[in-house]
C-alpha positions as CSV (number, residue, x, y, z in Angstrom):
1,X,0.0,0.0,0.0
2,X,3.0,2.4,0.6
3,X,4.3,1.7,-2.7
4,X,1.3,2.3,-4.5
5,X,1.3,5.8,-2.2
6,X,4.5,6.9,-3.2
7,X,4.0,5.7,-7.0
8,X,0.6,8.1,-6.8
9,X,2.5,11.1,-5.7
10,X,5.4,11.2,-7.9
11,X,2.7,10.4,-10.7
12,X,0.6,13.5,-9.5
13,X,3.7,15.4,-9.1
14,X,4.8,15.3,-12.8
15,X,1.5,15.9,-13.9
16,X,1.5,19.1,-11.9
17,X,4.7,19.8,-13.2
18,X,4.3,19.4,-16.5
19,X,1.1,21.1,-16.4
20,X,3.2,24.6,-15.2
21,X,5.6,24.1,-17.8
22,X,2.6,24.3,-20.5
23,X,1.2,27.4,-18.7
24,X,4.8,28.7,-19.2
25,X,5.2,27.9,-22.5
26,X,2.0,29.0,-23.9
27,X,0.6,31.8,-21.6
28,X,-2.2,32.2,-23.8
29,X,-4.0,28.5,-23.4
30,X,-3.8,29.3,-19.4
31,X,-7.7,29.7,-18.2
32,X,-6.6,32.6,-15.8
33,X,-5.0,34.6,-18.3
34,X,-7.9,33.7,-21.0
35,X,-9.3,37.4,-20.7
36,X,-5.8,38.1,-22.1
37,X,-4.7,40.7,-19.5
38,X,-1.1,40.5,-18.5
39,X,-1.2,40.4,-15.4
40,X,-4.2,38.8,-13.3
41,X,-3.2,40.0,-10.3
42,X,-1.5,43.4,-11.1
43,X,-3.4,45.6,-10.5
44,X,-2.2,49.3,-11.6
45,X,0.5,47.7,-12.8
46,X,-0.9,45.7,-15.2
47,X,-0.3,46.1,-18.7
48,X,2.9,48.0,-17.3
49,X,6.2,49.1,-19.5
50,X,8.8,46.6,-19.0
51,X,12.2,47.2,-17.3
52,X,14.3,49.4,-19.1
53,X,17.2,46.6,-18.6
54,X,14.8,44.3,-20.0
55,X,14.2,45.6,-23.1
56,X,17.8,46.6,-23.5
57,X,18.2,42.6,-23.6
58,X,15.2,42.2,-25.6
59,X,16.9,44.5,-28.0
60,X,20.7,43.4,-28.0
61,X,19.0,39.6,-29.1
62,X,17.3,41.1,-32.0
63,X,20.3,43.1,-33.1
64,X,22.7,39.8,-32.8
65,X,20.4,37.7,-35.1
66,X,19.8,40.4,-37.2
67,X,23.7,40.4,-37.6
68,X,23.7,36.8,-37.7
69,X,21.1,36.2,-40.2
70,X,23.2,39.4,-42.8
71,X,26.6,37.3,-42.1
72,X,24.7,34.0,-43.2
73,X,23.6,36.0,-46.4
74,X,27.1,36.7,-47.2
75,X,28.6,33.6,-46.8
76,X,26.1,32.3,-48.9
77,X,28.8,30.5,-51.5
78,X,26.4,30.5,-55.1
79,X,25.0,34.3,-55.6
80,X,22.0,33.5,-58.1
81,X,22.4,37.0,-59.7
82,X,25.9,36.5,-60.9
83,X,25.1,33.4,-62.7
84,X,25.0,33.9,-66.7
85,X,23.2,32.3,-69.4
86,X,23.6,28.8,-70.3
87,X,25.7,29.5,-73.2
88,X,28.4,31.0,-71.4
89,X,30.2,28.4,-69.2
90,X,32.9,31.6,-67.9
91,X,29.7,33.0,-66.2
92,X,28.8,29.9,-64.4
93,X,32.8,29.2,-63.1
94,X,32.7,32.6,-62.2
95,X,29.5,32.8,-59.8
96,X,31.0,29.5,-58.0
97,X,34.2,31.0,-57.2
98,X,33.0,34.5,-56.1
């Protein structure tokens, strides 16, 4: 009977568990925040600014993968508007080595 105790618990546990997780992941299926306000339990403070410092972050990520998708771009190795017309074989050497 102890066993089938524990077994229970650690069961209920990780349904709880995974059960935040979800609400973390997808705010918008939780039933408390169905009304769609941002903060249930704000108050004046709901539907607040963020931090300053937080949307510095929020910013600096954007900007790196903004840089990061431009330096993917140019490292793309076969640039579609160099290539020249099938009767010219110089064109097509030309766009694979650029």
């Amino acid at each position: 009977m102890y066993w089938i105790a524990v077994i229970v618990r650690i069961g209920v546990q990780l349904w709880f568990a995974m059960r935040v997780i979800e609400d973390i992941r997808f705010p918008w299926n939780d039933p408390v925040r169905l009304p769609m306000v941002d903060d249930p339990l704000g108050g004046v403070v709901n539907h607040a600014p963020d931090a300053a410092w937080l949307v510095a972050m929020q910013d600096r990520a954007r900007m790196a993968e903004a840089r990061r998708t431009a330096e993917d771009d140019e490292l793309d190795p076969v640039d579609d508007s160099a290539a020249g017309s099938a009767d010219d074989p110089s064109a097509d050497t030309a766009a694979i080595v650029r």
